[in-house]
C-alpha positions as CSV (number, residue, x, y, z in Angstrom):
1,X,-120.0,-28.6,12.5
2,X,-117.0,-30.8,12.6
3,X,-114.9,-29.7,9.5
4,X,-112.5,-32.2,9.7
5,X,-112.4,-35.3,7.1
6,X,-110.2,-37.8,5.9
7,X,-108.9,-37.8,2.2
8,X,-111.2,-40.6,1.3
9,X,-114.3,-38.6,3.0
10,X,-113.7,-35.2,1.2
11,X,-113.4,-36.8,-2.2
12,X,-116.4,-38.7,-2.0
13,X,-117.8,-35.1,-2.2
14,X,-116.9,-34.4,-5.6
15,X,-119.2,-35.4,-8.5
16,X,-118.7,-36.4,-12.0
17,X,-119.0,-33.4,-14.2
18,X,-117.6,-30.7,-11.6
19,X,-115.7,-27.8,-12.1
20,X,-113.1,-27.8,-9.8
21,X,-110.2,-25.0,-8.9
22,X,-107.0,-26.6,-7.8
23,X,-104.0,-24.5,-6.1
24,X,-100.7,-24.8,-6.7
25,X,-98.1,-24.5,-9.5
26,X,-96.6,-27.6,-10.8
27,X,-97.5,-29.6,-7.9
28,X,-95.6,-27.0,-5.1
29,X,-98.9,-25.5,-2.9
30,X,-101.1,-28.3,-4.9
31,X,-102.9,-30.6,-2.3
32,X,-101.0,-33.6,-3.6
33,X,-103.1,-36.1,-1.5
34,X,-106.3,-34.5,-2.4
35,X,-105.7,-35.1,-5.6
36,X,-104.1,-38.5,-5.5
37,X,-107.4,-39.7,-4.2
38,X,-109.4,-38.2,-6.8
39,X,-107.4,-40.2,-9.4
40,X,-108.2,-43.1,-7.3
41,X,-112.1,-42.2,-8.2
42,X,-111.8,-43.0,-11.7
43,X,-115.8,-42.7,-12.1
44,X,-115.4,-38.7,-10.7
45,X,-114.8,-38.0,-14.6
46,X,-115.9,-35.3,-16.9
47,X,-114.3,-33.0,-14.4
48,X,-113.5,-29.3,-15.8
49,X,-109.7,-28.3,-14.1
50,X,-109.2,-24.5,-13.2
51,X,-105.7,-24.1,-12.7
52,X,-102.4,-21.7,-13.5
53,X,-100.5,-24.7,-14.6
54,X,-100.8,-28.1,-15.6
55,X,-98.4,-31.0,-13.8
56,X,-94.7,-31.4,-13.0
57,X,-92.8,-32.5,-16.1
58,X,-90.9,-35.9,-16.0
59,X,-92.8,-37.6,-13.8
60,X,-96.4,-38.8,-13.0
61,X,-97.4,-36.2,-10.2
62,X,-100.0,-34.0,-9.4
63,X,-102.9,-33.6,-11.7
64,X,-101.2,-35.3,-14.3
65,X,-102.7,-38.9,-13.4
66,X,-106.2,-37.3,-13.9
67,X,-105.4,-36.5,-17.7
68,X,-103.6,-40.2,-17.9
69,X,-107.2,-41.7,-16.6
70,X,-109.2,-39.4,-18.3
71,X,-111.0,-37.3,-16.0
72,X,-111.0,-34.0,-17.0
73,X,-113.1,-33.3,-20.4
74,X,-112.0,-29.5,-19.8
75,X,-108.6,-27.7,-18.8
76,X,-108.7,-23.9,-17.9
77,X,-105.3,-22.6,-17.7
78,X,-102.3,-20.8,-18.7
79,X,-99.7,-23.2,-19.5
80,X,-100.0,-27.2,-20.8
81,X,-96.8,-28.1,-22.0
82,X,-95.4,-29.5,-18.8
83,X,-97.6,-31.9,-19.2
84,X,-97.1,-34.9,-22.1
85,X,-100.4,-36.2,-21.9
86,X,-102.6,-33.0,-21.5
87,X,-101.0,-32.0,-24.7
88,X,-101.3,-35.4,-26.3
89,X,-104.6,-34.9,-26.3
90,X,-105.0,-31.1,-26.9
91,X,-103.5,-32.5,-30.1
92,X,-105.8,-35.0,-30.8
93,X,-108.7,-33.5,-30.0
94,X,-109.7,-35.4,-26.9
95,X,-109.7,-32.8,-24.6
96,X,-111.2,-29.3,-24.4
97,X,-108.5,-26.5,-23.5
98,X,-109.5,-22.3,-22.2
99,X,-106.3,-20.7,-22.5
100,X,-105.6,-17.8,-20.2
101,X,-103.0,-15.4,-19.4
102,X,-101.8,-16.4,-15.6
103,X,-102.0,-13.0,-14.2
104,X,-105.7,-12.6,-15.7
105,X,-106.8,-15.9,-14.9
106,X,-106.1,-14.9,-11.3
107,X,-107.8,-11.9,-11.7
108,X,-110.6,-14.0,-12.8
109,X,-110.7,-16.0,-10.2
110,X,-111.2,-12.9,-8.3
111,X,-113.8,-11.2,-10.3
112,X,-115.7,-14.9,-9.9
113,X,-115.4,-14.8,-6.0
114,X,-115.6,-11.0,-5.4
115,X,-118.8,-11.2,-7.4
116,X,-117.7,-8.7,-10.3
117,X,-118.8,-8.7,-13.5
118,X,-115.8,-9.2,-15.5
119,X,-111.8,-8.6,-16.3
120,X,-111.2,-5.9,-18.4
121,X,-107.5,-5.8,-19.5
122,X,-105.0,-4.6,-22.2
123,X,-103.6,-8.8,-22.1
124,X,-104.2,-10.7,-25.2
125,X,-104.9,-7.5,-27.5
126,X,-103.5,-8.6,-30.5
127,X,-103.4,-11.9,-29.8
128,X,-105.4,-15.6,-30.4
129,X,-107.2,-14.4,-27.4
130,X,-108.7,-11.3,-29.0
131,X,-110.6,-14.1,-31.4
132,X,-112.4,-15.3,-27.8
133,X,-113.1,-12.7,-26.1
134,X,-115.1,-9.3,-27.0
135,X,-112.6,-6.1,-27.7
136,X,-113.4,-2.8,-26.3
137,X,-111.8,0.8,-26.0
138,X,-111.4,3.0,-23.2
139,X,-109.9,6.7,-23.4
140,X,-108.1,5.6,-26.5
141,X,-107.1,2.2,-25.4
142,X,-108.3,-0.7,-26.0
143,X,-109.0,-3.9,-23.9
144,X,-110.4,-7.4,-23.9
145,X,-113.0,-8.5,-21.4
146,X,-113.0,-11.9,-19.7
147,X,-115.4,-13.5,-18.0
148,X,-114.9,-14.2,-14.4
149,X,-114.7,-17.8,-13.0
150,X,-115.9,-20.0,-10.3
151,X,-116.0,-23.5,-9.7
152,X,-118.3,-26.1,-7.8
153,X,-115.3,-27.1,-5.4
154,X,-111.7,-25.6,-4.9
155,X,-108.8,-28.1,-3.4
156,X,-106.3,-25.7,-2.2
157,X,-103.1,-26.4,0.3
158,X,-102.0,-24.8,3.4
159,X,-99.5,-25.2,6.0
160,X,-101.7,-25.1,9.2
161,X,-105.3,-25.3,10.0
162,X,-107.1,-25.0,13.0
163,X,-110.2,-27.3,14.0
164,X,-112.4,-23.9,12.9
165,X,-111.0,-23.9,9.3
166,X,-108.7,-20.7,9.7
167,X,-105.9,-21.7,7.3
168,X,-101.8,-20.2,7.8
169,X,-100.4,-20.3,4.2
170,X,-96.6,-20.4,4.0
171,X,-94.1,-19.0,1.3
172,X,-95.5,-20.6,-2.2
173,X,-98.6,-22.5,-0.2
174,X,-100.1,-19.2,-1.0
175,X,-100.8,-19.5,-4.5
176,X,-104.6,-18.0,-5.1
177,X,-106.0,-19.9,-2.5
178,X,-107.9,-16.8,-1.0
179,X,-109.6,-16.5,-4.3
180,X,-110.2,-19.5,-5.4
181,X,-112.1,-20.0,-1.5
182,X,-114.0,-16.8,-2.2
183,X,-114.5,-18.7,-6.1
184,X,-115.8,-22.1,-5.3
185,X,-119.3,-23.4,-3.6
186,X,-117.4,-25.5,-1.8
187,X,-113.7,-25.4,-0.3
188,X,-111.5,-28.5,0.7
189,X,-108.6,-27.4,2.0
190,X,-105.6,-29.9,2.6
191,X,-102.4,-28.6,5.4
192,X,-99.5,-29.8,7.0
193,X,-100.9,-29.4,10.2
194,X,-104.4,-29.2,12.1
195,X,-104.1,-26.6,15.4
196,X,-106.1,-25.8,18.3
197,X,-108.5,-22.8,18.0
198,X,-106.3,-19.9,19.0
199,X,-103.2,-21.6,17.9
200,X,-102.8,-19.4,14.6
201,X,-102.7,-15.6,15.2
202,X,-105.5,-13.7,13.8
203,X,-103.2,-11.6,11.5
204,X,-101.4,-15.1,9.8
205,X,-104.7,-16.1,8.5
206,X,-104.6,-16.3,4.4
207,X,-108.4,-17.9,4.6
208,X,-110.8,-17.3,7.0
209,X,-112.6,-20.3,8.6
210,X,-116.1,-19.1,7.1
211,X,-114.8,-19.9,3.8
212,X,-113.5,-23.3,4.7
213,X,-116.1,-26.1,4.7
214,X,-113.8,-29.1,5.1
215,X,-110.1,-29.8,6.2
216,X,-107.8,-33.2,5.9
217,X,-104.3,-33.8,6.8
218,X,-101.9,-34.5,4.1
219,X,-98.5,-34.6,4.3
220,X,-96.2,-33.4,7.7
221,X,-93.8,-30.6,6.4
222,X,-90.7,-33.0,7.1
223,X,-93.0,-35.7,4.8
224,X,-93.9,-32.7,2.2
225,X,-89.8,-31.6,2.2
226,X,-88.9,-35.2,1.8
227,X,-91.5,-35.8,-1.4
228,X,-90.6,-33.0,-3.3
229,X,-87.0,-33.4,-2.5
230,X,-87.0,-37.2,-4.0
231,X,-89.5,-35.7,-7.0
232,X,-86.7,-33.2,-7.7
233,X,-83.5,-35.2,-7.4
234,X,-85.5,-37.9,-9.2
235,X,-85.8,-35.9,-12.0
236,X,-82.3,-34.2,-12.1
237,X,-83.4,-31.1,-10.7
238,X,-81.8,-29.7,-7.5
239,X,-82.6,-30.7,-3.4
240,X,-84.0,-27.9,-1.7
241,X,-83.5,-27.5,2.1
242,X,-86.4,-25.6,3.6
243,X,-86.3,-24.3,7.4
C-alpha cells in the first residue's frame, strides 16, 4: 500500500466528531501543515483535541485557528492559557475542557495504546482532580486512577520518513509520538523529509512503519527553521539557529 498522501488527501480522512491526538508543544514537533489544512475544513467540527498544550501565544498558529473557527467541542489537556481563545471560551462556557496533569496525560496516552487498564498515581491527590477521578489507597498511600486515552486519529511530526512509514524523530520532534501511534486507530504522520527504504537505520526509528498508515511532506528543515524563526522574532522572542 502506498502510504504516501498529500496534506489535502490525509485530511479528507478525518470526520466531523473525531477524537484526535495532536503532537507537539506549542506548535514545536506539532505537524503545522496538517493542521493548517484541517482549519481549512471548517465542516471537520465537533472535533475532541488530545494534546499537552494548547497553541503558541501571540500569534495565530497551530491549533489555535481550530478554536478561532470552532472546531473543537472538547480539549483534553494540561495547559490552556497560552491560548486567548480556548480560554475565552472555557470562560463562557462554549467549550468542553479535561484537565490533566502533563506527565499523566502521557502516561495515559500510554495506558490507551499499551492496552492497560488505567493510571494509578499519587498526581492530583488533594487537588480539583481528586473531584473527577476515583481515590484509592495502596500500602498506606493513596492515589487517583485515570482512565487511559485513545483517539480515532493521531497527527504527529517527524523529521524523516521512509516510503514504508518508519519515522526518525529529532530533538523535541519526539514529543509522545510513539504513544500517541500505539493510541490512535489511525496515524498521519507529517516529516521534513520522505527516504528510501533503508535510508533510516533500524536503531533511529521512534515509530515503526506498522504503526504508520499515512505520510505527507510538510515543511523542509531549512523551511521549518525559517517559520519558527519569523514566529519567534515576530513575537519578541529570540532566533534560534539549529544545525
Amino acid at each position: 500500500m502506498n502510504k504516501i498522501k498529500t496534506v489535502s488527501e490525509a485530511i479528507e480522512l478525518i470526520k466531523p466528531d473525531s477524537s484526535i491526538m495532536i503532537s507537539g508543544f506549542l506548535g514545536v514537533g506539532s505537524p503545522i501543515r496538517l493542521i493548517e489544512k484541517l482549519a481549512e475544513n471548517k465542516d471537520i467540527n465537533d472535533l475532541t483535541l488530545i494534546m499537552s498544550v494548547a497553541s503558541y501565544p501571540g500569534k495565530v498558529h497551530d491549533v489555535e485557528e481550530l478554536f478561532l473557527n470552532k472546531q473543537v467541542k472538547k480539549y483534553i489537556g494540561a495547559h490552556v492559557g497560552t491560548s486567548k481563545e480556548l480560554s475565552r471560551q472555557y470562560l463562557n462556557n462554549e467549550v468542553e475542557i479535561e484537565f490533566c496533569p502533563m506527565g499523566t496525560l502521557a502516561e495515559r496516552i500510554h495506558a490507551g495504546g499499551a492496552g492497560l487498564g488505567a493510571v494509578v498515581t499519587p498526581v492530583g491527590v488533594g487537588t480539583q482532580q481528586q473531584e473527577d477521578h476515583e481515590l484509592m489507597e495502596i500500602d498506606g498511600k493513596e492515589y487517583l486512577v485515570y482512565k487511559p486515552l485513545k483517539a480515532d486519529y493521531a497527527l504527529i511530526r517527524g523529521f524523516k520518513a521512509d516510503k514504508e512509514g518508519n519515522i526518525l524523530a529529532r530533538g523535541t520532534s519526539k514529543s509522545a509520538i510513539l504513544q500517541m501511534a500505539l493510541a490512535a486507530n489511525t496515524v498521519i504522520a507529517e516529516v521534513n523529509e520522505i527516504v528510501e527504504v533503508g535510508d533510516i537505520e533500524p536503531d533511529y526509528v521512534e515509530v515503526p512503519g506498522p504503526l504508520v498508515d499515512y505520510i505527507v511532506q510538510g515543511d523542509t528543515f531549512e523551511e521549518a527553521h525559517a517559520y519558527f524563526n519569523e514566529l519567534w522574532s515576530s513575537t519578541n522572542q529570540l532566533k534560534v539557529e539549529v544545525d
